[in-house]
C-alpha positions in Angstrom: 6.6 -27.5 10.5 6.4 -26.4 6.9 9.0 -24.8 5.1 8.9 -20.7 4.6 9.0 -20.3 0.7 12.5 -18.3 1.4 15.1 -18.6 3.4 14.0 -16.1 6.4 17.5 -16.6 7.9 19.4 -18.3 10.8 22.1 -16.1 11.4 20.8 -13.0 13.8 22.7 -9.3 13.7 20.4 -7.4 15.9 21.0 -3.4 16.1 22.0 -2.7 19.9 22.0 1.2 18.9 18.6 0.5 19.2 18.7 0.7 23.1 17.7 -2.2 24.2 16.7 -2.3 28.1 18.9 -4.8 29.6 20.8 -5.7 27.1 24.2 -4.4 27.5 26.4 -2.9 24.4 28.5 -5.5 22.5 31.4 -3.7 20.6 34.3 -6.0 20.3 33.6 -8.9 17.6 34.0 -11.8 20.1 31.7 -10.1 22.3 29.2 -9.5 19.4 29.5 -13.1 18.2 28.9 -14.5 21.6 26.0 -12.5 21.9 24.5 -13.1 18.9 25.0 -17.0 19.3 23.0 -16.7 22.5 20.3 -14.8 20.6 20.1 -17.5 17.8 20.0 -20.2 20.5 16.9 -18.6 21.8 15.1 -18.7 18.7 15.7 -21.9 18.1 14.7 -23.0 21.7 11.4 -21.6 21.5 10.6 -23.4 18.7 10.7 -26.2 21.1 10.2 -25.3 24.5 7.9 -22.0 26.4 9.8 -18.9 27.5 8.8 -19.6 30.8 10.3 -22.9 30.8 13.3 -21.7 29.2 16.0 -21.5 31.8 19.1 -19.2 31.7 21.5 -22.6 32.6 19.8 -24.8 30.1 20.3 -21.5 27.1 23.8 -21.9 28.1 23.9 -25.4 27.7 22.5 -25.5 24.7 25.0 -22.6 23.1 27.9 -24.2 25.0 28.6 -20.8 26.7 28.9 -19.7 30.6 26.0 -18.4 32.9 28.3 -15.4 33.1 28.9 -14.9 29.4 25.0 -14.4 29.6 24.8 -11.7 32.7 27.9 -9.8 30.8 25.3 -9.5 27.5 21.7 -9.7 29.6 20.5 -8.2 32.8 17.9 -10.9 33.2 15.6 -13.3 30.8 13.6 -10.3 30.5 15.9 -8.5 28.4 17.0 -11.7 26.8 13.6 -11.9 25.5 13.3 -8.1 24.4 16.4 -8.7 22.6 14.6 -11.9 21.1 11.9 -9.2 19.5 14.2 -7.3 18.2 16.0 -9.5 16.3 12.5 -11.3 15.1 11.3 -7.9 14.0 14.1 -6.7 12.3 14.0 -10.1 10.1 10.7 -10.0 9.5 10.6 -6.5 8.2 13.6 -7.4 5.9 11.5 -10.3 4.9 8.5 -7.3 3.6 11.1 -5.1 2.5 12.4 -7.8 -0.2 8.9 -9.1 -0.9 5.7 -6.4 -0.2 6.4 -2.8 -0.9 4.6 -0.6 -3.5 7.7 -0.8 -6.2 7.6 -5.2 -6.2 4.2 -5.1 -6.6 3.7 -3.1 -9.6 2.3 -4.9 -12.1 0.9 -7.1 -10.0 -3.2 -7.5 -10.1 -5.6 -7.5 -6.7 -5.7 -11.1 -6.6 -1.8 -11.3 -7.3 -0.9 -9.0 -4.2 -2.9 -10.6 -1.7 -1.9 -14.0 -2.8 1.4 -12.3 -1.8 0.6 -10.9 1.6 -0.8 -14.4 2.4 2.7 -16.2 1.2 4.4 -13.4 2.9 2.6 -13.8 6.5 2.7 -17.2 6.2 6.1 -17.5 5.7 6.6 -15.1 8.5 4.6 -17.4 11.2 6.0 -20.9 10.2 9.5 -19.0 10.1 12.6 -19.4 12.6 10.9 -16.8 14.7 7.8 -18.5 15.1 8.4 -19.4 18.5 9.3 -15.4 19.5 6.1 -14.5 18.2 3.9 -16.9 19.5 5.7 -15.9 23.1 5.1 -12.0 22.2 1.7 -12.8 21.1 0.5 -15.2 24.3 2.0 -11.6 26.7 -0.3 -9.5 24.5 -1.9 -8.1 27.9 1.2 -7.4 29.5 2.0 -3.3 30.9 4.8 -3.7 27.7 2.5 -5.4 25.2 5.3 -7.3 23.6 2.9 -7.6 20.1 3.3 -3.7 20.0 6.2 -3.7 17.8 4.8 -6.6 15.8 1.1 -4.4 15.3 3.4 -1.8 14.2 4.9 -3.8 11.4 2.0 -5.1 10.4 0.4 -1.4 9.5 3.6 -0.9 7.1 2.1 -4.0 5.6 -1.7 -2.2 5.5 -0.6 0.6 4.0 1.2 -0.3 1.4 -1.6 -2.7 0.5 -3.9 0.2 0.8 -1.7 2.3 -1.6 -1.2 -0.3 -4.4 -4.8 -1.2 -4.9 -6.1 2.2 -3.9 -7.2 1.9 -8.0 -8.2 -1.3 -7.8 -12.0 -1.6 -7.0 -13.7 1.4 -9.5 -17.3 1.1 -7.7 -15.4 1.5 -4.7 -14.7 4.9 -2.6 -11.2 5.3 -1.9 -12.2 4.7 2.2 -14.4 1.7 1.5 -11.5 0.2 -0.3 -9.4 1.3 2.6 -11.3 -0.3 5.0 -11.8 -3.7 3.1 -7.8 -3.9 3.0 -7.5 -3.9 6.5 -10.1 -6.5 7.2 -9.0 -8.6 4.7 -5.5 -8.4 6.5 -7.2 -8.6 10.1 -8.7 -12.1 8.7 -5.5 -13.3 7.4 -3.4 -12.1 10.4 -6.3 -12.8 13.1 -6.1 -16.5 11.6 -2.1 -16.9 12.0 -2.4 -15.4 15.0 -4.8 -18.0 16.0 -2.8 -21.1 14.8 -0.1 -19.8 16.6 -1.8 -21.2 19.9 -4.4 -23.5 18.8 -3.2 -26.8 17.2 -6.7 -28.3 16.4 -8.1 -26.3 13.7 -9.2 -27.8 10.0 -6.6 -25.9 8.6 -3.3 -25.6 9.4 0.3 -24.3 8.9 1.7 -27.2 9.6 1.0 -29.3 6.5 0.3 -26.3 4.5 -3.2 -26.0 4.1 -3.8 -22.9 6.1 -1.9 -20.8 3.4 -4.4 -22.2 0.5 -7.3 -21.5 2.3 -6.2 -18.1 3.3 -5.7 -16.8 -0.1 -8.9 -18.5 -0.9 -11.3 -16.5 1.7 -9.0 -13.2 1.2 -9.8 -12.9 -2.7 -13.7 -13.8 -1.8 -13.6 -11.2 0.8 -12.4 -9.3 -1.9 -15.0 -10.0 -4.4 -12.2 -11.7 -6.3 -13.5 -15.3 -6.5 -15.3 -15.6 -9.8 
């Protein structure tokens, strides 16, 4: 798997306060560190295994911990796994926080900002929580839609695309530029997505060459390739 541009992050600090169902509150520091270890253990074992064939006795053998250090911090695999999203989400809107707000990308041309949204989303899907996502995205027509919080995240990502190069195309209405911002994003994303699942595609994130070709058919979506 190819290298995110940054370092995304290994170390996971999710936000309990956040109310988790089924994971239970973790206030004393052992208790925290012990349930954070289990949490990166997860996210590293779906980079290599399904959830479904990820069992609660081989998690704990792989963190060296008890089965009943992980009932004291998880009612079930369920909530294991909703703690799994938590912690991809709140890493992954860090990650767009430090690199795709309106502030970074001033000064930055059309062409320039979605070369970044493609580096950025990129870098999110071949990152340490690729497996969580590809898990969240495969249980998309679940009751709980697990890609809900994900979708979310991604309109942050829309808008502020839609705000910096509201300017950007003069013959266009602000609306049609709108609308071409969140296509261009639904191509890039859609495509990801896509890869996440499907191995056997030209192009791909594992050697790279999605990412090139991405950027590529964004800007001429864009009427950006002269």
């Amino acid at each position: 798997m190819f290298k995110p541009e940054v370092d995304i992050g290994q170390s996971v600090v999710i936000s309990i306060n956040a109310d988790i169902p089924g994971v239970f509150a973790a206030t004393q520091k052992r208790s925290v560190r012990i349930r954070d270890s289990f949490i990166n253990v997860g996210v590293d074992a779906l980079n290599d295994i399904r959830l479904r064939d990820l069992t609660v006795a081989n998690l704990c053998n792989r963190g060296g911990h008890s089965v009943g250090a992980f009932y004291t911090r998880f009612e079930d695999k369920d909530a294991f796994f909703r703690a799994l999203r938590v912690a991809a989400i709140e890493a992954n809107d860090q990650l767009a926080a430090e690199r795709f707000t309106v502030e970074l990308l001033k000064g930055c041309d059309a062409r320039e900002t979605i070369e970044k949204l493609v580096d950025l989303l990129v870098d999110i899907f071949i990152g340490p929580y690729r497996g969580v996502l590809r898990e969240s995205f495969v249980l998309i027509l679940e009751p709980d839609d697990p890609w809900a919080p994900m979708r979310r995240s991604a309109l942050k990502l829309v808008e502020t695309m839609q705000q910096h190069l509201a300017d950007a195309f003069p013959a266009n209405t602000v609306e049609e530029t709108n609308i071409q911002c969140r296509f261009c994003f639904q191509l890039i994303a859609g495509s990801l997505q896509n890869d996440l699942i499907n191995d056997y595609h030209v192009f791909s994130t594992k050697d790279d060459s999605l990412r090139g070709a991405l950027k590529q058919a964004a800007c001429a979506y864009m009427g950006l390739n002269n």
